[in-house]
C-alpha positions as CSV (number, residue, x, y, z in Angstrom):
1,X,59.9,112.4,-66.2
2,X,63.0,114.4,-65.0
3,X,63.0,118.1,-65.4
4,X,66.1,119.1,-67.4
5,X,67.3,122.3,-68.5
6,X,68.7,122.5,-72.0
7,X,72.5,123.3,-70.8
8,X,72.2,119.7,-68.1
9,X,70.8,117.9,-71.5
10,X,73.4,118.6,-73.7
11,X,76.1,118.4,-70.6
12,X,74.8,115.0,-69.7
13,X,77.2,111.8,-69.7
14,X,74.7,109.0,-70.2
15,X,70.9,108.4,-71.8
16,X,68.0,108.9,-69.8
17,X,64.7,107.1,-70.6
18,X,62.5,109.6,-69.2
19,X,63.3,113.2,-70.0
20,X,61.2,116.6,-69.7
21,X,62.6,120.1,-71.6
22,X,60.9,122.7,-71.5
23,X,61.8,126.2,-73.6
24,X,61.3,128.2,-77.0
25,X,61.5,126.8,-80.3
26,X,64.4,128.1,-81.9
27,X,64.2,126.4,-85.6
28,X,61.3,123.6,-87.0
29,X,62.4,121.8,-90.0
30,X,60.0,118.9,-91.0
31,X,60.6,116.3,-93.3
32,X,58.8,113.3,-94.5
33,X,60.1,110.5,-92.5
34,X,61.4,113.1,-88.8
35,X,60.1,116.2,-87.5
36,X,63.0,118.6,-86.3
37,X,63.4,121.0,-83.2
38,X,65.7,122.9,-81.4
39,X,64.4,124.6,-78.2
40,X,66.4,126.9,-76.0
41,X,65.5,127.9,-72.4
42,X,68.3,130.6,-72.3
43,X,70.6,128.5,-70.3
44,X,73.1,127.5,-72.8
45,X,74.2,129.6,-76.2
46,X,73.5,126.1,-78.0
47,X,69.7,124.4,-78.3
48,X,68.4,121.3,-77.4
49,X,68.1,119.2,-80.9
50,X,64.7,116.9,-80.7
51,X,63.6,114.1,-82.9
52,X,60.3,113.5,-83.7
53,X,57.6,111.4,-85.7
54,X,56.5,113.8,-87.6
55,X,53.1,112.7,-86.5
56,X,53.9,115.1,-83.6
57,X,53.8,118.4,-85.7
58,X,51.2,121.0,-84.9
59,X,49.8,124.1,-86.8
60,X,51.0,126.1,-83.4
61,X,54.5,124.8,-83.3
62,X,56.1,127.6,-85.1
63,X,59.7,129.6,-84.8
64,X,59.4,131.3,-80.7
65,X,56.3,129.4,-79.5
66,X,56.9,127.5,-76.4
67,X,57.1,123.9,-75.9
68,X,57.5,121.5,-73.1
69,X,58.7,117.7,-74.4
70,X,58.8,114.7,-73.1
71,X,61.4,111.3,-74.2
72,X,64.3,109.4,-73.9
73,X,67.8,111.4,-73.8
74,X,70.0,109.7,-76.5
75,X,73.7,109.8,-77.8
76,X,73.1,112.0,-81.0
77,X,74.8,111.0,-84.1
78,X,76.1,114.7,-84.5
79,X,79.2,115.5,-83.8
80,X,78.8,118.8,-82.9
81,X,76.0,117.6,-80.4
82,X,76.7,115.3,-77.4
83,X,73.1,114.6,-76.8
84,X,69.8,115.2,-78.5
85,X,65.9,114.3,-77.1
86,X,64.0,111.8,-78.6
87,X,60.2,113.2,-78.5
88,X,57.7,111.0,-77.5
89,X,55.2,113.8,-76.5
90,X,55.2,117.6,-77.4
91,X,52.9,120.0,-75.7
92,X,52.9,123.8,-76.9
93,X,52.7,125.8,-74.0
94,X,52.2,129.3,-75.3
95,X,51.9,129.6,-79.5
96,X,54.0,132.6,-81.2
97,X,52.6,134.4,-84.2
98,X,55.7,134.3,-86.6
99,X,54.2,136.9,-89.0
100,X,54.3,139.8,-86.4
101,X,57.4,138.5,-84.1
102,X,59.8,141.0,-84.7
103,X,62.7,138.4,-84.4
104,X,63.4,135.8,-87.8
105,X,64.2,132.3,-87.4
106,X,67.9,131.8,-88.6
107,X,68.5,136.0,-89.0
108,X,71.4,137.7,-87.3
109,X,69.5,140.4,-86.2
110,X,72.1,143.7,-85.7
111,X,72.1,144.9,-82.4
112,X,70.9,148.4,-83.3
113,X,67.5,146.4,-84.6
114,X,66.7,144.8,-81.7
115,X,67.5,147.9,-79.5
116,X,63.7,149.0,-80.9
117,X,62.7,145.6,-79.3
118,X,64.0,146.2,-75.4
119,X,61.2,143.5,-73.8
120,X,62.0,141.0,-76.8
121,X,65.9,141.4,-77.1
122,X,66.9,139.2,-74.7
123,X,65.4,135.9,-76.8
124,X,67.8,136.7,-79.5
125,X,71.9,134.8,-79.1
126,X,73.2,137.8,-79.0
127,X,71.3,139.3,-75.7
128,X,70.9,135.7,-74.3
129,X,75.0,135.4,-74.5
130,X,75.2,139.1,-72.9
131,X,72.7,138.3,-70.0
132,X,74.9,134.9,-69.1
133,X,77.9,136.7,-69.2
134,X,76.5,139.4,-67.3
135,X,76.0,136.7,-64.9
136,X,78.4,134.9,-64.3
137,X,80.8,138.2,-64.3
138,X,78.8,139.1,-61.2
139,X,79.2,136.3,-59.5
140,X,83.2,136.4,-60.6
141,X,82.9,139.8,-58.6
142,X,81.4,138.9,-55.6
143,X,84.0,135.8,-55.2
144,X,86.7,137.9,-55.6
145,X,86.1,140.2,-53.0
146,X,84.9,137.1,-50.7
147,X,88.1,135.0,-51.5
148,X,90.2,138.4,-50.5
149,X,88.4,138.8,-47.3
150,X,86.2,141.6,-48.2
151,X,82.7,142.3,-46.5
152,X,79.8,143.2,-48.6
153,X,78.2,146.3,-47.9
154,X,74.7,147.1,-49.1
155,X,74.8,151.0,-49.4
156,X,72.1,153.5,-49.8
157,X,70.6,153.7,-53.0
158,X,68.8,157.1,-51.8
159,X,71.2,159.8,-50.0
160,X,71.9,163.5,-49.3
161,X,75.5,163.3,-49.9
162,X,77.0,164.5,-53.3
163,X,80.2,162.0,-53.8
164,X,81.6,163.0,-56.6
165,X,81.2,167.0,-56.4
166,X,80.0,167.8,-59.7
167,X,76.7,168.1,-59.4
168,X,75.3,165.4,-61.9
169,X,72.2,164.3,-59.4
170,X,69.4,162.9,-59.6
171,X,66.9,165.0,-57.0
172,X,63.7,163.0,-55.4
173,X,60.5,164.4,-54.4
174,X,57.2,163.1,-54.3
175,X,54.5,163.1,-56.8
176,X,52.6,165.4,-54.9
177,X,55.5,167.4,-54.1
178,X,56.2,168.2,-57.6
179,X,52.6,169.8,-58.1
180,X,53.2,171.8,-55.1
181,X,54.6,175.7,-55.1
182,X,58.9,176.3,-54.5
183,X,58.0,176.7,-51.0
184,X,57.8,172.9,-50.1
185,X,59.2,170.9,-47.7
186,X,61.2,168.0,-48.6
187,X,59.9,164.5,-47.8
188,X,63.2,163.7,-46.1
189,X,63.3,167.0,-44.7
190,X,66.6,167.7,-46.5
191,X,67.3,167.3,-50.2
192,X,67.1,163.7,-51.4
193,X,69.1,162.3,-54.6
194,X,69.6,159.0,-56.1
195,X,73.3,157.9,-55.3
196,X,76.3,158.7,-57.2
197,X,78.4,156.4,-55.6
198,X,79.0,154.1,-52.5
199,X,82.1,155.5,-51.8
200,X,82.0,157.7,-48.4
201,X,79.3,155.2,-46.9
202,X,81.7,152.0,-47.7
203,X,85.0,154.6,-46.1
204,X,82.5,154.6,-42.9
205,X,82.7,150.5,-43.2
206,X,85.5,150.6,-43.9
207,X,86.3,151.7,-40.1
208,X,85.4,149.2,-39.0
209,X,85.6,146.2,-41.1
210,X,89.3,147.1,-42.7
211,X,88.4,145.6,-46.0
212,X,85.0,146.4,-47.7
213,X,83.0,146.7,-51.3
214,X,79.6,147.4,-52.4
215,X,78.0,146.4,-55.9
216,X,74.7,148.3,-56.6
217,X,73.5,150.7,-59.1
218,X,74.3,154.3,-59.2
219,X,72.9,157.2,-61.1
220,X,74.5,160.6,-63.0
221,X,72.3,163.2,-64.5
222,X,74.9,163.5,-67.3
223,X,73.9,163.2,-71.2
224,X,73.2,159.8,-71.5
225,X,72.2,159.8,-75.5
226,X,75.6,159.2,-76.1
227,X,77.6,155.5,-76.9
228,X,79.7,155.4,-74.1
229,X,78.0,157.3,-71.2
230,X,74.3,156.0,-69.1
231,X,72.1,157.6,-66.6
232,X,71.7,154.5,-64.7
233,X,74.6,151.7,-64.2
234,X,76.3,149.1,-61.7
235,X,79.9,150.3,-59.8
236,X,81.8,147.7,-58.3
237,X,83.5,150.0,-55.2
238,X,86.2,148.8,-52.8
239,X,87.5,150.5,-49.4
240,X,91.0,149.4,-47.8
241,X,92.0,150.4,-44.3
242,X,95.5,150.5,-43.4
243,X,97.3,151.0,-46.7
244,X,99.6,154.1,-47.7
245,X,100.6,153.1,-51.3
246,X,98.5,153.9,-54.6
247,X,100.3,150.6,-55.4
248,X,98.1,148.6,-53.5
249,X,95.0,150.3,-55.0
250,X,96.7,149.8,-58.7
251,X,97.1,145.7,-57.5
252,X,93.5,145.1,-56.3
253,X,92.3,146.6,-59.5
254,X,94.7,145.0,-61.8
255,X,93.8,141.3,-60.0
256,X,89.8,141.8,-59.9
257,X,89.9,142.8,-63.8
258,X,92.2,139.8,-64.3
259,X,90.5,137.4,-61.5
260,X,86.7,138.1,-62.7
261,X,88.1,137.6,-66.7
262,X,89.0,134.4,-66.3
263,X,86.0,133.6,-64.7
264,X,84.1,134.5,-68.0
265,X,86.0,133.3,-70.2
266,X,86.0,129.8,-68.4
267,X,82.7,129.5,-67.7
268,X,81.0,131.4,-70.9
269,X,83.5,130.5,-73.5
270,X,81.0,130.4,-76.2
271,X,79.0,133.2,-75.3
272,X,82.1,135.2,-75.1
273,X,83.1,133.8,-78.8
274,X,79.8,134.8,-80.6
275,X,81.0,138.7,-79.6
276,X,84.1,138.0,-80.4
277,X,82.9,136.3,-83.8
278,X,80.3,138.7,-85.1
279,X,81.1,142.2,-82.7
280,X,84.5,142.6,-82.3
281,X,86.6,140.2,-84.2
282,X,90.1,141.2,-82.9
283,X,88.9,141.2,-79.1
284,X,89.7,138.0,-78.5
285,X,93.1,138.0,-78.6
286,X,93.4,141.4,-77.3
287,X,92.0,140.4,-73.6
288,X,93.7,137.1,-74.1
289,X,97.1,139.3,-74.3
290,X,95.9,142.0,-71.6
291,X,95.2,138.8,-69.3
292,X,99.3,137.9,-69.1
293,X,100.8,141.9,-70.3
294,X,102.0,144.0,-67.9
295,X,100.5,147.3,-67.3
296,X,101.8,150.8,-68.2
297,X,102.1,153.3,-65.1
298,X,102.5,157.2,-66.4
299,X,101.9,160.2,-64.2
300,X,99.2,162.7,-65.6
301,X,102.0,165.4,-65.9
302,X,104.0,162.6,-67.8
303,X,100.7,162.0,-69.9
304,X,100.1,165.9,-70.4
305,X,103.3,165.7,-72.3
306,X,103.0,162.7,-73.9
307,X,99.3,164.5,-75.4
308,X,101.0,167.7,-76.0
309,X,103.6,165.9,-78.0
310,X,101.6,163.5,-80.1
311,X,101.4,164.4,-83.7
312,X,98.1,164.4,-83.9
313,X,95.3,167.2,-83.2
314,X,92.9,166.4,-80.7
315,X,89.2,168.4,-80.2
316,X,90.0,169.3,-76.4
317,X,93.6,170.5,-76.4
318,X,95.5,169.3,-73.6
319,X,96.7,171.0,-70.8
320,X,98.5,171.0,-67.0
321,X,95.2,171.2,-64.8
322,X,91.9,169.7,-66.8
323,X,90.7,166.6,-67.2
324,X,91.8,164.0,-69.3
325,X,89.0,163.1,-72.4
326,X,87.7,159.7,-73.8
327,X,89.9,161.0,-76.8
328,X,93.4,161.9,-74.7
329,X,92.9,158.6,-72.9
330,X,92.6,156.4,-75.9
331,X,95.9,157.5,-77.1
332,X,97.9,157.4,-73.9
333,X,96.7,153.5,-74.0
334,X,98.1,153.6,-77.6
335,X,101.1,155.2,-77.2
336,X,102.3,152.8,-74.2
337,X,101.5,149.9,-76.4
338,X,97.8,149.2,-76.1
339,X,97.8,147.8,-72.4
340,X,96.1,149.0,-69.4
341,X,97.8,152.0,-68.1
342,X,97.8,153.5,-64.9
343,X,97.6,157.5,-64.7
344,X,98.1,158.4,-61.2
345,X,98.9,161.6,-58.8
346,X,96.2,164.4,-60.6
347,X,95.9,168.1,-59.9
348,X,94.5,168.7,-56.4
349,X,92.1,171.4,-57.6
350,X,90.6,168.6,-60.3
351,X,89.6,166.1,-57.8
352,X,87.0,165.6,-54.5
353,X,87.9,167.0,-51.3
354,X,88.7,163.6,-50.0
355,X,91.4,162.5,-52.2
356,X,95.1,162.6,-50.2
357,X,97.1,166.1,-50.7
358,X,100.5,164.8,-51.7
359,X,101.8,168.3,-50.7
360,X,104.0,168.8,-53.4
361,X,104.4,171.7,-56.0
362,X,104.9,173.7,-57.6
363,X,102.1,171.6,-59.7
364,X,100.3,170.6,-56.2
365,X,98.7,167.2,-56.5
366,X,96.6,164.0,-55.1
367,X,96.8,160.9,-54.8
368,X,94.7,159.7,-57.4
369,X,94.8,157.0,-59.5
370,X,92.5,155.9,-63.1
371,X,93.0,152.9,-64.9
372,X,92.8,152.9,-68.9
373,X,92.3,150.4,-71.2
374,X,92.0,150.3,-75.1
375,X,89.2,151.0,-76.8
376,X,87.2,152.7,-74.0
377,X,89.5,154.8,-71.5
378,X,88.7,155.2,-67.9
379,X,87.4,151.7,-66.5
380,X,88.7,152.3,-62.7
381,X,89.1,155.3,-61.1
382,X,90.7,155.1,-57.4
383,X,92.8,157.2,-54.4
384,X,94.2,157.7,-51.1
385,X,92.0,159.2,-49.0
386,X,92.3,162.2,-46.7
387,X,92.9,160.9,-42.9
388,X,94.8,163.3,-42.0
389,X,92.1,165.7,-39.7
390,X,93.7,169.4,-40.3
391,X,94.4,168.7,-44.1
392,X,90.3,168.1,-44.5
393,X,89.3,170.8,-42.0
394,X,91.2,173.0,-44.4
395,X,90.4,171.6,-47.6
396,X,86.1,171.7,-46.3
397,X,86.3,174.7,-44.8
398,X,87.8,176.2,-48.4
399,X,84.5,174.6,-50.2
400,X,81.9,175.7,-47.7
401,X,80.8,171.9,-46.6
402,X,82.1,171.5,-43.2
403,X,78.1,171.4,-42.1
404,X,77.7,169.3,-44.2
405,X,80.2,166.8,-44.1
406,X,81.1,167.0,-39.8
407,X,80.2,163.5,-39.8
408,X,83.0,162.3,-42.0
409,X,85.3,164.3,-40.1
410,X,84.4,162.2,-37.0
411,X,85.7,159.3,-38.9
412,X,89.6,161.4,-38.7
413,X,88.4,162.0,-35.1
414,X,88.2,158.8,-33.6
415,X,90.8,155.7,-34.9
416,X,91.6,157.1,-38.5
417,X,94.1,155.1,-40.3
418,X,95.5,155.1,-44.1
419,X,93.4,154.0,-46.3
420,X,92.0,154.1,-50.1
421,X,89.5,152.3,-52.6
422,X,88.4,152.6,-56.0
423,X,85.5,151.8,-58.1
424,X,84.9,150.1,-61.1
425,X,82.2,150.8,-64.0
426,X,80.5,146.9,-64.4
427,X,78.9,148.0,-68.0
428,X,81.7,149.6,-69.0
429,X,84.1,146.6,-68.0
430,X,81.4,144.4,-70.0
431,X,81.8,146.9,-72.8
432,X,85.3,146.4,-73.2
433,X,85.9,142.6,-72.8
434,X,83.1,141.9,-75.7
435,X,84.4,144.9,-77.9
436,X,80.6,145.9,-77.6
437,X,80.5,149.8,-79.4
438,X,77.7,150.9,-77.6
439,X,77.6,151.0,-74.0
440,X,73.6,150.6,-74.1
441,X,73.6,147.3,-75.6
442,X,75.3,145.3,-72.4
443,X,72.4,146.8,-70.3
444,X,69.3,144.1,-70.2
445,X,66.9,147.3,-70.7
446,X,68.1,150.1,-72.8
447,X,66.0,153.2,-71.3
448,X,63.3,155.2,-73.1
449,X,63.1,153.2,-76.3
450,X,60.0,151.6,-75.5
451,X,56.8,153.2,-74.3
452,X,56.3,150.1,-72.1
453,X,59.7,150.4,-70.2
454,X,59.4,153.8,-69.4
């Protein structure tokens, strides 16, 4: 018999005499004259229907056991099926105890239920239609970049280097340096933490390969109890040589968002459609609009105004010189009309030492760019970076990391050129094209809910 999986069954054009599925039972319904079954094998939001003498039926074929059947593949009478399995054989491969699995046949379980159940979630539609999506968004990603000439860059997951300045690391030691006294030596010899972001490594790339991006995890020691924020998530990060325009940072963002959409929603159209069914009813047409809409592009001393103008009172009060919050961002996306918006050209002291000084005052700025969207905020943040030797002499020297960082001052030393990137939070992208309210339920395992994850 043929090996099929569930999605190539119910894709197929024409019957097949000999047919072998193999999956989980999603529903049994047994009736006097034909046994009924729908499997799934997580390729395809829809199951497999089977047919069967109900001769067939066994005390262990139950909702969630697993199943491998044998048949013929057959034009199904149902016209919301193409095809359905006629069983001539059914072996259970592994039984499932209905009474203590935690998932119901025919329940939509909430998604803060089976958040308690992070090594079970993923056999429920919802998590299934998340993990596809997931998928085939990465994939979207990597073609993007691939189809724009990009090079892939695998960047260190474990480094010395601080990216983002504020601190939020995660330090490594061993176990048997944790047991030892403050007077240890590191096992790197310096201090060791688990990667912020990709950025400097991809600008040394970047040097050499013009255009550049990485895709990897990254890690902030930031409170991560919260809806919106996680200790460990993906960045999408892109490096461009030879560009002097933030313009040209905006357009790579604006086509990958656009470019990797599609994608999704072409190849997981009903996957995408159960969120936008049962999580976030208006989404729908809300990326289907941001898909052909034109963006908004503001300044942040245009969107400090807007903020201190707006006529309601917001808990962090806005002002020339700190950072935009989730809550400032959210309404700056409203106020231009709920599309993305681009804030751009930020108060040098608020941003890393390698964003460009566009020497200007008496409100002295960089060239920095963050891209909003509604709903969640920041989903791409971006810049210029520094190539110009003297400015980032000065600007280390000032901070006290010119030992530190004399390495990525070689890169002004020897063939520096223009250039800028940007970098893109993958669960937080996911987050907004499902309409998903918490940012720990697009993750396949939601951390520290389950002793055995830990």
């Amino acid at each position: 018999a043929v090996r099929l999986r569930v999605r190539e069954a119910l894709g197929a054009r024409e019957p097949a005499d000999a047919v072998r599925v193999q999956g989980w039972v999603r529903s049994v319904r047994s009736q006097k004259e034909v046994l009924f079954l729908h499997i799934n094998d997580g390729s395809s939001l829809e199951s497999l229907q089977v047919v069967a003498d109900p001769s067939l039926e066994k005390r262990d074929l139950t909702f969630g056991s697993a199943v491998e059947v044998q048949g013929k593949l057959v034009k199904s009478p149902h016209r919301m099926q193409n095809m359905e399995l006629q069983a001539e054989t059914i072996r259970i491969v592994g039984p499932c105890d209905i009474w203590s699995f935690p998932l119901k046949m025919k329940e939509r379980h909430p998604l803060e239920y089976v958040r308690q159940f992070p090594h079970l979630r993923c056999r429920s539609n919802t998590l299934g239609a998340l993990l596809r999506i997931r998928s085939e968004a990465t994939a979207g990603i990597h073609s993007f970049f691939q189809d724009n000439g990009y090079v892939h860059i695998h960047t260190p997951i474990i480094t010395s280097n601080d990216c983002e300045g504020a601190g939020e690391l995660f330090q490594i030691e061993t176990s048997s340096e944790a047991k030892e006294s403050a007077g240890k030596t590191n096992f790197f010899n310096v201090p060791a933490f688990l990667t912020v972001s990709g950025q400097l490594h991809l600008e040394v790339m970047a040097g050499a390969f013009t255009r550049v991006f990485t895709f990897g995890p990254t890690f902030r020691a930031e409170n991560s109890q919260s809806r919106r924020h996680l200790a460990e998530f993906y960045m999408v990060e892109a490096e461009l040589s030879f560009t002097e325009s933030l313009q040209d940072i905006m357009q790579v963002m604006e086509h990958l968002f656009k470019t990797v959409t599609s994608t999704v929603l072409s190849k997981c159209p009903h996957d995408v459609e159960l969120f936008h069914k049962y999580i976030a009813p208006a989404q729908k047409s809300d990326i289907t609009h941001k898909l052909f809409s034109s963006s908004c592009r503001i300044s942040y001393s245009e969107a400090v105004e807007i903020l201190k103008q707006a006529p309601q009172t917001f808990t962090f009060k806005p002002e020339w010189g700190c950072d935009l919050q989730t809550e400032h961002e959210k309404y700056l996306v409203k106020h231009c009309g709920e599309v993305p918006v681009f804030v751009v050209n930020y108060p040098y002291d608020l941003k890393p030492f390698y964003m460009r000084d566009n020497e200007d005052g008496p409100q002295h700025t960089v060239a920095a760019v963050d891209l909003l969207v509604p709903g969640v905020g920041e989903l791409c943040g971006g810049s210029l970076r520094e190539e110009r030797l003297p400015f980032l002499e000065s600007r280390l020297q000032r901070l006290g990391l010119t030992d530190a960082y004399q390495w990525y001052l070689d890169l002004r030393k020897f063939g520096s050129v223009p250039h800028g990137g940007f970098g893109m939070g993958f669960e937080r992208y996911l987050q907004y094209i499902l309409g998903v309210d918490n940012i720990k339920d697009v993750i396949p395992f939601p951390r520290f809910s389950h002793s055995c994850l830990l």
